[in-house]
N, C-alpha and C positions, 0 to 999 in steps of 0.2 A: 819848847823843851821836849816833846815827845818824837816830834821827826828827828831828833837828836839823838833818844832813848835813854835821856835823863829822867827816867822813873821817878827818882826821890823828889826833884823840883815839881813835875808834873802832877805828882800827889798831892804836893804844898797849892801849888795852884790851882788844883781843882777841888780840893776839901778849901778853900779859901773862897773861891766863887762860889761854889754850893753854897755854902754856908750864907754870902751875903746877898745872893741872889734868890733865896729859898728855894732851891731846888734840888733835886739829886746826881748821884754819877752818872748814873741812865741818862738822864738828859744832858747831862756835858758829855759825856761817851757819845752822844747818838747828835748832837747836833752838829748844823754843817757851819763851816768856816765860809764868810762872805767879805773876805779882805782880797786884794789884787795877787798875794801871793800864792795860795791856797783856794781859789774859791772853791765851793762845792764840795769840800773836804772833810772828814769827818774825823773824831781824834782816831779809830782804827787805822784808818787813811795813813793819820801821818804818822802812827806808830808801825804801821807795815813799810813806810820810806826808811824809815831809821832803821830796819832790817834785823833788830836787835829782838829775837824772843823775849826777854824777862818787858819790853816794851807793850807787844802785843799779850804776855798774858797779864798786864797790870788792866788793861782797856777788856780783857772779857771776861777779868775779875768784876771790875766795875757793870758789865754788862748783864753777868749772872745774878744781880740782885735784881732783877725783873725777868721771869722765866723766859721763855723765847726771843728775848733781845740780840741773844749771839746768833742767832742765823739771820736774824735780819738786819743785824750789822753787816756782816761777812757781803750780804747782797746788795749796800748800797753803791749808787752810782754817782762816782764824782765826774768832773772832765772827762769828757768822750766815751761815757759810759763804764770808764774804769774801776773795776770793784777793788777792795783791799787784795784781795788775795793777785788780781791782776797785777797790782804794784808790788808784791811780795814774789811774785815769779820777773819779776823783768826785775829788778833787785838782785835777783839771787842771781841773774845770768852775768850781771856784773863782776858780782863779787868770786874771790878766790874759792873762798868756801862754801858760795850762796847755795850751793844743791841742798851741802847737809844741812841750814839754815832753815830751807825751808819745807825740808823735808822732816824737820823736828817741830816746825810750828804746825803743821799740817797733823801732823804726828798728836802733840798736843792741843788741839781744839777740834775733837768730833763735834762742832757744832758746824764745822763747812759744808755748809749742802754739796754733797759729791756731783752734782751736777754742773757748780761750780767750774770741778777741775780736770 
C-alpha cells in the first residue's frame, strides 16, 4: 500500500499491526522488509518509490514520535546501499514533475542530513 501512496490503507495496516503485534509506528516505520520483492526495504523505502509527498510525510509522522528516528530513517541502506532519498531522486528523474516532487519533500523534512544530498 505505501509504494502505491495509499496513506489511508497504510494507516489501517499499520495501526492494525501495531496494535496486534504490540508494538509501535517507530518500529513498523523503521523495520526492513525480508520478502523476494522488497528485501532490505524499509516503509520510508517504499513510500519514497510511490513518489507521492502526503506518502513520505505519513512515514516521518509516524517517525517523529521517537525523537531522532527521522534522520536515521533518511540513512538507511536498502539494496546496493540505496538510501530513501536515493530512490526519491532517481524517481523524480522519471517523472514529468519529479524535480518539483522532490524538491517539496526535501523542502518539507529538515530532518535529511544535507550530507545526504
Amino acid at each position: 500500500a505505501m509504494s502505491r501512496g495509499w496513506t489511508g490503507l497504510a494507516t489501517c495496516l499499520a495501526s492494525g499491526l501495531a496494535a496486534t503485534a504490540n508494538c509501535s509506528l517507530v518500529d513498523i516505520a523503521t523495520a526492513t522488509r525480508q520478502d523476494d520483492s522488497s528485501e532490505g526495504l524499509t516503509l520510508l523505502h517504499l513510500a519514497a518509490l510511490s513518489a507521492t509527498p502526503s506518502a513520505v510525510a505519513l512515514v516521518m509522522g509516524w517517525l517523529q514520535l521517537q525523537p531522532g528516528m527521522e534522520a536515521v530513517a533518511w540513512q538507511a541502506q536498502g539494496p546496493h546501499g540505496m538510501t530513501p532519498l536515493h530512490l526519491l531522486a532517481a524517481k523524480a528523474a522519471l517523472e514529468p514533475s519529479g524535480s518539483a516532487m522532490l524538491q517539496q519533500i526535501i523542502s518539507q523534512n529538515q530532518s535529511i542530513p544535507a550530507r545526504l544530498w
